[in-house]
C-alpha positions as CSV (number, residue, x, y, z in Angstrom):
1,X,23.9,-1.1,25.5
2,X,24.1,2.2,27.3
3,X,21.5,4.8,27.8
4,X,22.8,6.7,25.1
5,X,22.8,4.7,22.5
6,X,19.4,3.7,23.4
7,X,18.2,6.9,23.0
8,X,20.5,7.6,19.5
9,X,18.6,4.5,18.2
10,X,15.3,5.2,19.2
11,X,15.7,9.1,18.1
12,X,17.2,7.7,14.7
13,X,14.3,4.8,13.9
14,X,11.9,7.9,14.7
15,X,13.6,9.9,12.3
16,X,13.2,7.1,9.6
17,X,9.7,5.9,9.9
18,X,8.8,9.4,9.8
19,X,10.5,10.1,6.7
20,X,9.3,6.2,5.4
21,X,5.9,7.6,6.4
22,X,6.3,10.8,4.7
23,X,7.7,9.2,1.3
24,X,4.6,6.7,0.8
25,X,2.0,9.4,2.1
26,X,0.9,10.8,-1.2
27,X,0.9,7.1,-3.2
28,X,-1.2,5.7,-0.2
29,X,-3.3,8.2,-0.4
30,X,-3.8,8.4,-4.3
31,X,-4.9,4.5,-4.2
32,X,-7.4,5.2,-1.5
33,X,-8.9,7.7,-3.2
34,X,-8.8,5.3,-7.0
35,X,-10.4,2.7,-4.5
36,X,-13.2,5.0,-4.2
37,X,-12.3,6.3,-0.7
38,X,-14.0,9.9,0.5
39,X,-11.3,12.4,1.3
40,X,-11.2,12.1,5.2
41,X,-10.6,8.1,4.1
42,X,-8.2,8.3,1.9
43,X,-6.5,10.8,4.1
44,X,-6.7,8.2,7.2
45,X,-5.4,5.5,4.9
46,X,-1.8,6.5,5.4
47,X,-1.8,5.9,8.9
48,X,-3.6,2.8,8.4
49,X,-1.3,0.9,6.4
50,X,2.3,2.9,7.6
51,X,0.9,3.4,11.1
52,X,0.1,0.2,11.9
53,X,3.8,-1.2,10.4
54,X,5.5,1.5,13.0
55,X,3.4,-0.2,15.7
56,X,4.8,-3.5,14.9
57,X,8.3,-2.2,14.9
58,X,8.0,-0.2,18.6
59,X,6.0,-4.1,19.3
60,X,9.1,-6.1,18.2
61,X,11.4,-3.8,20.1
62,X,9.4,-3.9,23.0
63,X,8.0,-7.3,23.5
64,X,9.9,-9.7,25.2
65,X,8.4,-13.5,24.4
66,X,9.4,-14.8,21.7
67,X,6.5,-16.1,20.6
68,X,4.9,-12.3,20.5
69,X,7.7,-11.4,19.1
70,X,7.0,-13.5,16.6
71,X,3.8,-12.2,15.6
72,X,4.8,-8.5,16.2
73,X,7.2,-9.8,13.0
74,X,5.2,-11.1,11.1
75,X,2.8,-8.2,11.0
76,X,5.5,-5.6,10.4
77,X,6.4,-8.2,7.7
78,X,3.1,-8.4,6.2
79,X,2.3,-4.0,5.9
80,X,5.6,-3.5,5.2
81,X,5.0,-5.4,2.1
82,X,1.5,-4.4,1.8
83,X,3.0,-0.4,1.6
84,X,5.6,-1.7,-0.6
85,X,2.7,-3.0,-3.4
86,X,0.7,-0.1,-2.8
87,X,3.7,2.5,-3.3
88,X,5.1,0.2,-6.5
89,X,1.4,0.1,-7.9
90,X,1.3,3.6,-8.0
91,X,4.4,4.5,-9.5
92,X,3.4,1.8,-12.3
93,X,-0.6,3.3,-13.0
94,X,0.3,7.1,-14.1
95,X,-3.4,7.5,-13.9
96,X,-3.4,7.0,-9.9
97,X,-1.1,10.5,-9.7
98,X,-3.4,13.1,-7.9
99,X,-2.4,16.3,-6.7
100,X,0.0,16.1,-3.8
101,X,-1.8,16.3,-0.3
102,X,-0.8,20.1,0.9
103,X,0.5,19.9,4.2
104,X,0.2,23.3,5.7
């Protein structure tokens, strides 16, 4: 694969994750703060669960041995499906529905 299309790819997971990450931001934070998180918690939480599933992809991209390849999967397996529950759970509990996070 060329340079190019590297880059195209790269630039166009980026763009995805980001929007992945914006999508789930307010349901993540809602069940933090149901959990009994503070507000700087529940706003970290986000980054906790959707952050640490963007790190496994860049680790599976990355990572050559196969056996840390592996593991990089199974982890990006493991919060994609945790975000997955979390985001489901919320749009199931109407009671978890706070006010959106304001972002400017």
């Amino acid at each position: 694969m060329n340079r190019t299309a590297k880059v195209l790819l790269v630039t166009a997971l980026v763009g995805v994750v980001g929007m992945a990450f914006r999508v789930s931001w307010n349901a993540l934070h809602d069940v933090a703060k149901a959990v009994g998180a503070d507000d700087d918690a529940a706003t970290l939480y986000p980054f906790v669960v959707d952050g640490l599933m963007a790190l496994a992809l860049i680790a599976t991209l990355v990572l050559t041995d196969k056996d840390d390849k592996k593991r990089a999967l199974r982890v990006l397996a493991t919060y994609t499906l945790a975000s997955l529950v979390l985001n489901y759970v919320h749009g199931l509990v109407p009671d978890l529905h706070g006010e959106a996070v304001q972002w400017g």
